[in-house]
N, C-alpha and C positions, 0 to 999 in steps of 0.2 A: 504494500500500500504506500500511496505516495507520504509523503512529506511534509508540510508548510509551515515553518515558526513564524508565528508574529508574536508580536507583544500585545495584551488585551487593555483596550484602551482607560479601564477603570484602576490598574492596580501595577500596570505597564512590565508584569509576568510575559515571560517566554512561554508560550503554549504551541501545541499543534493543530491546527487549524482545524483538521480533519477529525482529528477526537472530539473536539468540544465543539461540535457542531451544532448539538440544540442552542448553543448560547451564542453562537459564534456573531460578531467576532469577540467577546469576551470568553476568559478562560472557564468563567463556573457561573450558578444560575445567580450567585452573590453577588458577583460584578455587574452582572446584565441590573437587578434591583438596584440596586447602590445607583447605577446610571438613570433607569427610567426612575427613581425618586428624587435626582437633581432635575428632570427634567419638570418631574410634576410639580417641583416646589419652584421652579424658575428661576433656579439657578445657572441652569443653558437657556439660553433666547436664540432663534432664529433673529438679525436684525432685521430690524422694518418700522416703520410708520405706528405706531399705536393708536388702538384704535375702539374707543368708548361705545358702550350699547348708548349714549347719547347722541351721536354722530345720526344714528339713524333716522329717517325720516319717517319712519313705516309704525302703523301700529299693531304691526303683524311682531309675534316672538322673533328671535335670532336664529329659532331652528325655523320656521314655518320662509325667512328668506333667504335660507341654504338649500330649501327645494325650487326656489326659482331657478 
């Protein structure tokens, strides 16, 4: 079986790519959490524009103008 070291980008471990595949690219399911919980607490941002439910015009919810 092949090969592939990377480093997993939560704890920057040497792993194999191909072994820790459920999580990949992190080395264990620890890392992949630890990341989606910087993510959910916003401590990663995509940059952009921000952008307030006041902005909107509509007296439709936020989810009722993601199906337009």
């Amino acid at each position: 079986m092949k090969q592939l070291i990377i480093k997993c980008p939560a704890c920057t471990k040497k792993h194999d790519y191909y072994q820790s595949k459920p999580w990949s690219p992190f080395c264990s399911e620890r890392c992949q959490l630890i990341d989606l919980g910087a993510w959910a607490s916003e401590e990663h941002r995509i940059k952009g524009e921000s952008v307030s439910l006041s902005d909107t015009s509509s007296d439709k919810s936020p989810d009722d103008q993601l199906l337009q």
